[in-house]
Each structure stands twice: as C-alpha cells, then as structure tokens.
N, C-alpha and C positions, 0 to 999 in steps of 0.2 A: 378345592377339594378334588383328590382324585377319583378315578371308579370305585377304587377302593374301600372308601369314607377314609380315607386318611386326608389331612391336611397338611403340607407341606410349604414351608416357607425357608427365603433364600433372603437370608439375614443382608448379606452384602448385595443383592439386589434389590433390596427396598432403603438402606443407607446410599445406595449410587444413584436412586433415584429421587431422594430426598436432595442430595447435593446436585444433581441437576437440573429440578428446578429452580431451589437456591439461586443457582449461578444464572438460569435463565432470566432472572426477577431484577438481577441485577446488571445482566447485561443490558434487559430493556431499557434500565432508567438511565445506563450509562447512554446509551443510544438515543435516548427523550432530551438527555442535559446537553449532549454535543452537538443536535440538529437546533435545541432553544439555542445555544448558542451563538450556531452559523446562521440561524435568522434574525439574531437582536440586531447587527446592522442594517438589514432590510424594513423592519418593524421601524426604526428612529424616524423612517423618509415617510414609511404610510402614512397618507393620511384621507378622511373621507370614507365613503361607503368600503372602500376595498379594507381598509383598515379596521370597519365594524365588523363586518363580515368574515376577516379572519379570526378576529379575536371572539368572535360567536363560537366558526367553527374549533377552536382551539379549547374553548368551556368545555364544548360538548368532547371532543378529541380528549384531552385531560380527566376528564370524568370519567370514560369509557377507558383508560389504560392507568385508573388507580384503581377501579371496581379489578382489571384484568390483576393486575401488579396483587390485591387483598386476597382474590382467587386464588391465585398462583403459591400464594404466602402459605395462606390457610389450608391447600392439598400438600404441600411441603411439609407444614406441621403434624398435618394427620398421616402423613405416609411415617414420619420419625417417631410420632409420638404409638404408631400400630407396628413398627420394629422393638420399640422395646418394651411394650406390651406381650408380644411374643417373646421375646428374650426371656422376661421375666418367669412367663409360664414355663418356654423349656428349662431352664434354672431350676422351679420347682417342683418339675417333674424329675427332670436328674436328682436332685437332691431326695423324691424319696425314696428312690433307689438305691440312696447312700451314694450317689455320684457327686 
C-alpha cells in the first residue's frame, strides 16, 4: 500500500515471479536427479559404516529439499493464486464503471 492508501499491484510482476519460482523448483530436482545420478556408480562399491552414514545423511538431505521443493511449490501457488485474485477484483471494479 502506498502513502496514499492506494494499493497497487503489477500484474506481470507477480505472473514473472510465480514462473520463477516455478522454474526454480524445477531446476532443483533437475539438479537432485543428475548428482543421484553421478553417485549411483559410487553408492554400488559403498560398503560398511561409510555406506550407513551416507545413506543417513541422504534421509535427512532428501527430507530437507522436499519440505524446501513443497515450500517453494506452495509460495508459487499463493503468489498465482493472489494475481488472479486481484485481476478479478480489478475486472469488477472496471466493470461497474461500465468498463
């Protein structure tokens, strides 16, 4: 809200940041699937404590970057779903204008 009390909203900059998180969400897991990847040959040879111990830390690591990945999901949603929430209202404010 301005000084004003006006409130002002920039339709295309809450759509551009909706699709940036988007794409952020999606870059991570591309990023999660290519490193699970490049360590599944490493992972076949573990074996013993080192082997427990990754696969711990990899629970807890995976756990930690699907809560971030639902976050990320869920402000993505509410920032799309509060653009057309305002759309709607300016639509039926122009409209009792007869706009």
């Amino acid at each position: 809200m301005s000084s004003t009390g006006r409130l002002a909203v920039n339709f295309g900059g809450l759509d551009g940041i909706s699709g940036e998180i988007s794409a952020a969400v999606s870059a991570l897991r591309g990023r999660l699937d290519r490193l699970e990847s490049e360590l599944a040959p490493l992972k076949a040879d573990w074996t013993g404590e080192a082997s427990a111990a990754y696969q711990s830390a990899k629970t807890k690591w995976d756990q930690a970057i699907n809560d971030l990945n639902a976050t990320l999901a869920q402000t993505g949603t509410a920032v799309s779903d509060s653009a057309a929430d305002y759309r709607r209202a300016e639509n039926a404010n122009r409209a009792s204008f007869g706009g």
